[in-house]
N, C-alpha and C positions, 0 to 999 in steps of 0.2 A: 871385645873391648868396645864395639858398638854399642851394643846393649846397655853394657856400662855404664857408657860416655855418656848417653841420651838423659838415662837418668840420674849421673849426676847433675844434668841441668837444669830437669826438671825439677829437683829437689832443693837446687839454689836459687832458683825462682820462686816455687812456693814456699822454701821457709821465711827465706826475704822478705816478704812480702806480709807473709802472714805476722812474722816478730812487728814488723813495722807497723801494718795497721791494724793487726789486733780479730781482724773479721774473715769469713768465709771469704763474704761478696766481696775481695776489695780486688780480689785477681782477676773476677771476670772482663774489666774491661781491657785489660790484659790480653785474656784468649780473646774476644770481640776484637783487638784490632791485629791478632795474629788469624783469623777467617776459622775459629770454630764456631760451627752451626748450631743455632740453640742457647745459645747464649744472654738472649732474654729468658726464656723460658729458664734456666740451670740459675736467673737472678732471682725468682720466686721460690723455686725449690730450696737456694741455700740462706734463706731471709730466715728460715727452723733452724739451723746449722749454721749460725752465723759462731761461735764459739768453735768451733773445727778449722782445722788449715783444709784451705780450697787448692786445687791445683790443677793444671791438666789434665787428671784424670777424669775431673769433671765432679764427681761425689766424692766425699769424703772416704767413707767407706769404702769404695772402689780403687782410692789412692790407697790404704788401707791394707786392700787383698795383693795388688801387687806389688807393694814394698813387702808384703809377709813372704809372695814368692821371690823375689829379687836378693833379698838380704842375704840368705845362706850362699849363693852366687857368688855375691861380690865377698862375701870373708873367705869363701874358699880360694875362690880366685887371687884374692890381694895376699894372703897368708903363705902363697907357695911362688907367688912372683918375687922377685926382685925392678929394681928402678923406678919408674914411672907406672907402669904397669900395676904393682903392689900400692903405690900411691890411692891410684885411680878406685881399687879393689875396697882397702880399709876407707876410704874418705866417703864409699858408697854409702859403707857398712855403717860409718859414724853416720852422718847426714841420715841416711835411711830410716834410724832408730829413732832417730829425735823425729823425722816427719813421721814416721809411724806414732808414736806416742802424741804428736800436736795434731792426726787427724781424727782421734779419739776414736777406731773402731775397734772396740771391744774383741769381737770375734778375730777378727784378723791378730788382734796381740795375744789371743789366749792360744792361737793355731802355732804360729811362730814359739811361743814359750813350750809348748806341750813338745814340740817336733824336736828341738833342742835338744828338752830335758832327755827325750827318747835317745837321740843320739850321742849325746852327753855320755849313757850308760855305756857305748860303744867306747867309749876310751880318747875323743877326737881331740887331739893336742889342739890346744889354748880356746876349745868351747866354753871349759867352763868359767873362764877367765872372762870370756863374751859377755855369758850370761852373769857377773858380778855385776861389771864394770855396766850393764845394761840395765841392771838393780840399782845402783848406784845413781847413775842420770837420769832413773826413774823417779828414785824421790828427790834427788835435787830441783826438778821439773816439778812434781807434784808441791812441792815444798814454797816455789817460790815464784809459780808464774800460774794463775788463775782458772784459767779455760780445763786445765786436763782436772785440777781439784773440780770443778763442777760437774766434768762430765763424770769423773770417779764415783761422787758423791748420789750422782746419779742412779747407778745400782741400788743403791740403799733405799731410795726412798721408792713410796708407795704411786706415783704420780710420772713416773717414767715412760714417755710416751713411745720411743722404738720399742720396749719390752712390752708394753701393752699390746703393739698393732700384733709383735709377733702372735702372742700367746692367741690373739684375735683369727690370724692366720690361720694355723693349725686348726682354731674349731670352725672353723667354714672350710678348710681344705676338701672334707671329704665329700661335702656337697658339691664340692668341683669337680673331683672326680666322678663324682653319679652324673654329671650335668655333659661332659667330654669325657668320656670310657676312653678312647682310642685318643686325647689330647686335641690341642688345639691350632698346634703347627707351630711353623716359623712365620706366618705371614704376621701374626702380631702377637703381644707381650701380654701377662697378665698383669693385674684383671680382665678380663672381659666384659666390653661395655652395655651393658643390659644382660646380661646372663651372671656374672659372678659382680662382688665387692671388694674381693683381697687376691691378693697374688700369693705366694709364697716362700720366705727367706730361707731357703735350703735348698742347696745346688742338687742333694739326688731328689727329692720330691720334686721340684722345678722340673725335673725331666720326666715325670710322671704329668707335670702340667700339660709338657707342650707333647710328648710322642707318646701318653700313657704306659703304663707300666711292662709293657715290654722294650720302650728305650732304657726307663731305668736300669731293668735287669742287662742289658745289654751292655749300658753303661759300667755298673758293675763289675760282667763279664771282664770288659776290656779292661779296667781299672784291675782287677785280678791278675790278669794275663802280664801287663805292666810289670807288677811286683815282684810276680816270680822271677820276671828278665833280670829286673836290675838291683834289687835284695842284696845289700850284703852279706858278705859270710860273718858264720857265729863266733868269729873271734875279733880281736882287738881292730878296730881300723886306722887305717897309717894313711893320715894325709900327704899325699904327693904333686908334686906340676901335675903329672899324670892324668890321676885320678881325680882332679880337681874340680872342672867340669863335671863329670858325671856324678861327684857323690853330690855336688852344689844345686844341679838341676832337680839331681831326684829328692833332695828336702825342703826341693823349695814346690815341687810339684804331693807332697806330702801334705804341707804346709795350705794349698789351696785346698785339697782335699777335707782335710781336718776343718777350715774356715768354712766348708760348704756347709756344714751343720748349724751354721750361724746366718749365712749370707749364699746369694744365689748368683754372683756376679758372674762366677767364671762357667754360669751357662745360657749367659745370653748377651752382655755386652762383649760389645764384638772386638776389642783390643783385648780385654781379660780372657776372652774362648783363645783368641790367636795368641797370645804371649802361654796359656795352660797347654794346649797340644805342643806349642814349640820346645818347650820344656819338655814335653816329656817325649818327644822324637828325638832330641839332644840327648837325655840320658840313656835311652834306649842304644844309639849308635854310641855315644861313648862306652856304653858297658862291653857292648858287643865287641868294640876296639878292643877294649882292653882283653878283655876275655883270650879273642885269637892271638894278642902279642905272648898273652899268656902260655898259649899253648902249643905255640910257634918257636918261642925262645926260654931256652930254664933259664932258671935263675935262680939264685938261693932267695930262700923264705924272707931272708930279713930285707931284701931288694926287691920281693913283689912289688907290683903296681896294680895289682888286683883292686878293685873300688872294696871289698870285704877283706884285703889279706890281713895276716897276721905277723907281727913280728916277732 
């Protein structure tokens, strides 16, 4: 409920803020007089991005990747509470969607719709009800308040400058790689200054940046190992209090994954690395929990608590 709690406030902040003045910039003085660092510097950066809702994530995009992991959280979590608790849970879920879609990152919303629809196919009572009613405030938004029509609109045309740099990306990647074989570390971020020109927007190539490609595979490995733990089973899944938690964490930790083919945040800003591993240590012990209550205590099938049972 901490979790929670935090971002619902962050989220009534930046939408607040953002409905009202319309611009990126208009929060920083905001975070400037609440002592985040960088805050001149994050004023220049969002002068390009001034159509995007700004927030204490600091980028757009960044607010972006972790509403995409947060959201399935909070509707699992609100869906199977009652009181305040379930309050807290759906009002995440509402707010969440609308700053997702006012922060305009593309990858982040296609991460989030994909992992859905994936799970959607599992049977999960009132998803696809989610996903309407999140269609629904989609185009009433796109319909009737300007910044997300332009960023939309964006796609389309020929002059798109985030799709540009990307594409830019990828064709000088592999001269970074000939340039650091073995990566470039943690001590600093790409580019690198006199050696390369681009960084690169994908969280597993990003780890061929900094530890070359034996982190990646590593990375991999582990993200492998992950799935097999906490995978649901091949039948219908039965949202419970229970299982709430862990089926919540591990689609929201899907959900970064999927975004990394887009964006590189959750492998090196350091709230998105800690809020990705925390997730997926939570799912990991939830599943685990549940698993041994499983096996400890029978129960008939249509009372599993299993994160995969079937009813």
């Amino acid at each position: 409920m901490a979790l929670l709690g935090g971002t619902l406030l962050l989220l009534v902040l930046s939408i607040s803020v953002y409905v009202t003045k319309g611009s990126a910039t208009a929060i920083i003085p905001i975070l400037g007089s609440l002592g985040y660092s960088g805050a001149d510097i994050l004023s220049e950066s969002l002068l390009s991005l001034a159509s995007r809702m700004g927030s204490p994530w600091m980028h757009p995009n960044v607010a972006g990747g972790a509403l995409a992991m947060l959201l399935p959280l909070a509707f699992c979590f609100g869906m199977t509470r009652t009181g305040s608790a379930r309050r807290l849970g759906l009002t995440v879920a509402a707010l969440g969607a609308i700053g997702l879609l006012l922060t305009g990152s593309r990858g982040a919303l296609l991460s989030l719709i994909a992992v859905m629809l994936l799970m959607a196919r599992r049977r999960i009572p009132h998803l696809g009800r989610l996903l309407m009613g999140g269609l629904v405030a989609g185009i009433f938004l796109l319909a009737f308040y300007p910044p997300p029509q332009d960023r939309l609109m964006g796609l389309f045309t020929s002059d798109d400058a985030s799709t540009a740099i990307r594409f830019l990306e990828y064709s000088h990647f592999p001269d970074a790689v000939a340039t650091f074989p073995f990566g470039i570390g943690f001590k600093v971020d790409p580019p690198v200054l006199g050696y390369t020109k681009f960084g690169i927007s994908n969280l597993w190539l990003n780890f061929i940046y900094k530890i070359g490609l034996p982190g990646m595979l590593l990375f991999i490995a582990v993200t492998i190992s992950w799935w097999k733990e906490v995978r649901p089973g091949s039948d219908r899944v039965v949202l419970t209090r229970e299982n709430a938690i862990a089926l919540g964490c591990t689609t929201g930790v899907l959900s970064a994954l999927f975004s990394g083919l887009f964006d590189h945040y959750f492998s090196f800003t350091s709230v998105l690395v800690a809020l990705f591993w925390l997730f997926v240590g939570i799912s990991l012990h939830e599943t685990r929990r549940l698993r041994a209550k499983a096996e400890t205590t029978p129960q008939h099938p249509d009372a599993s608590h299993e994160p995969g049972a079937s009813s």
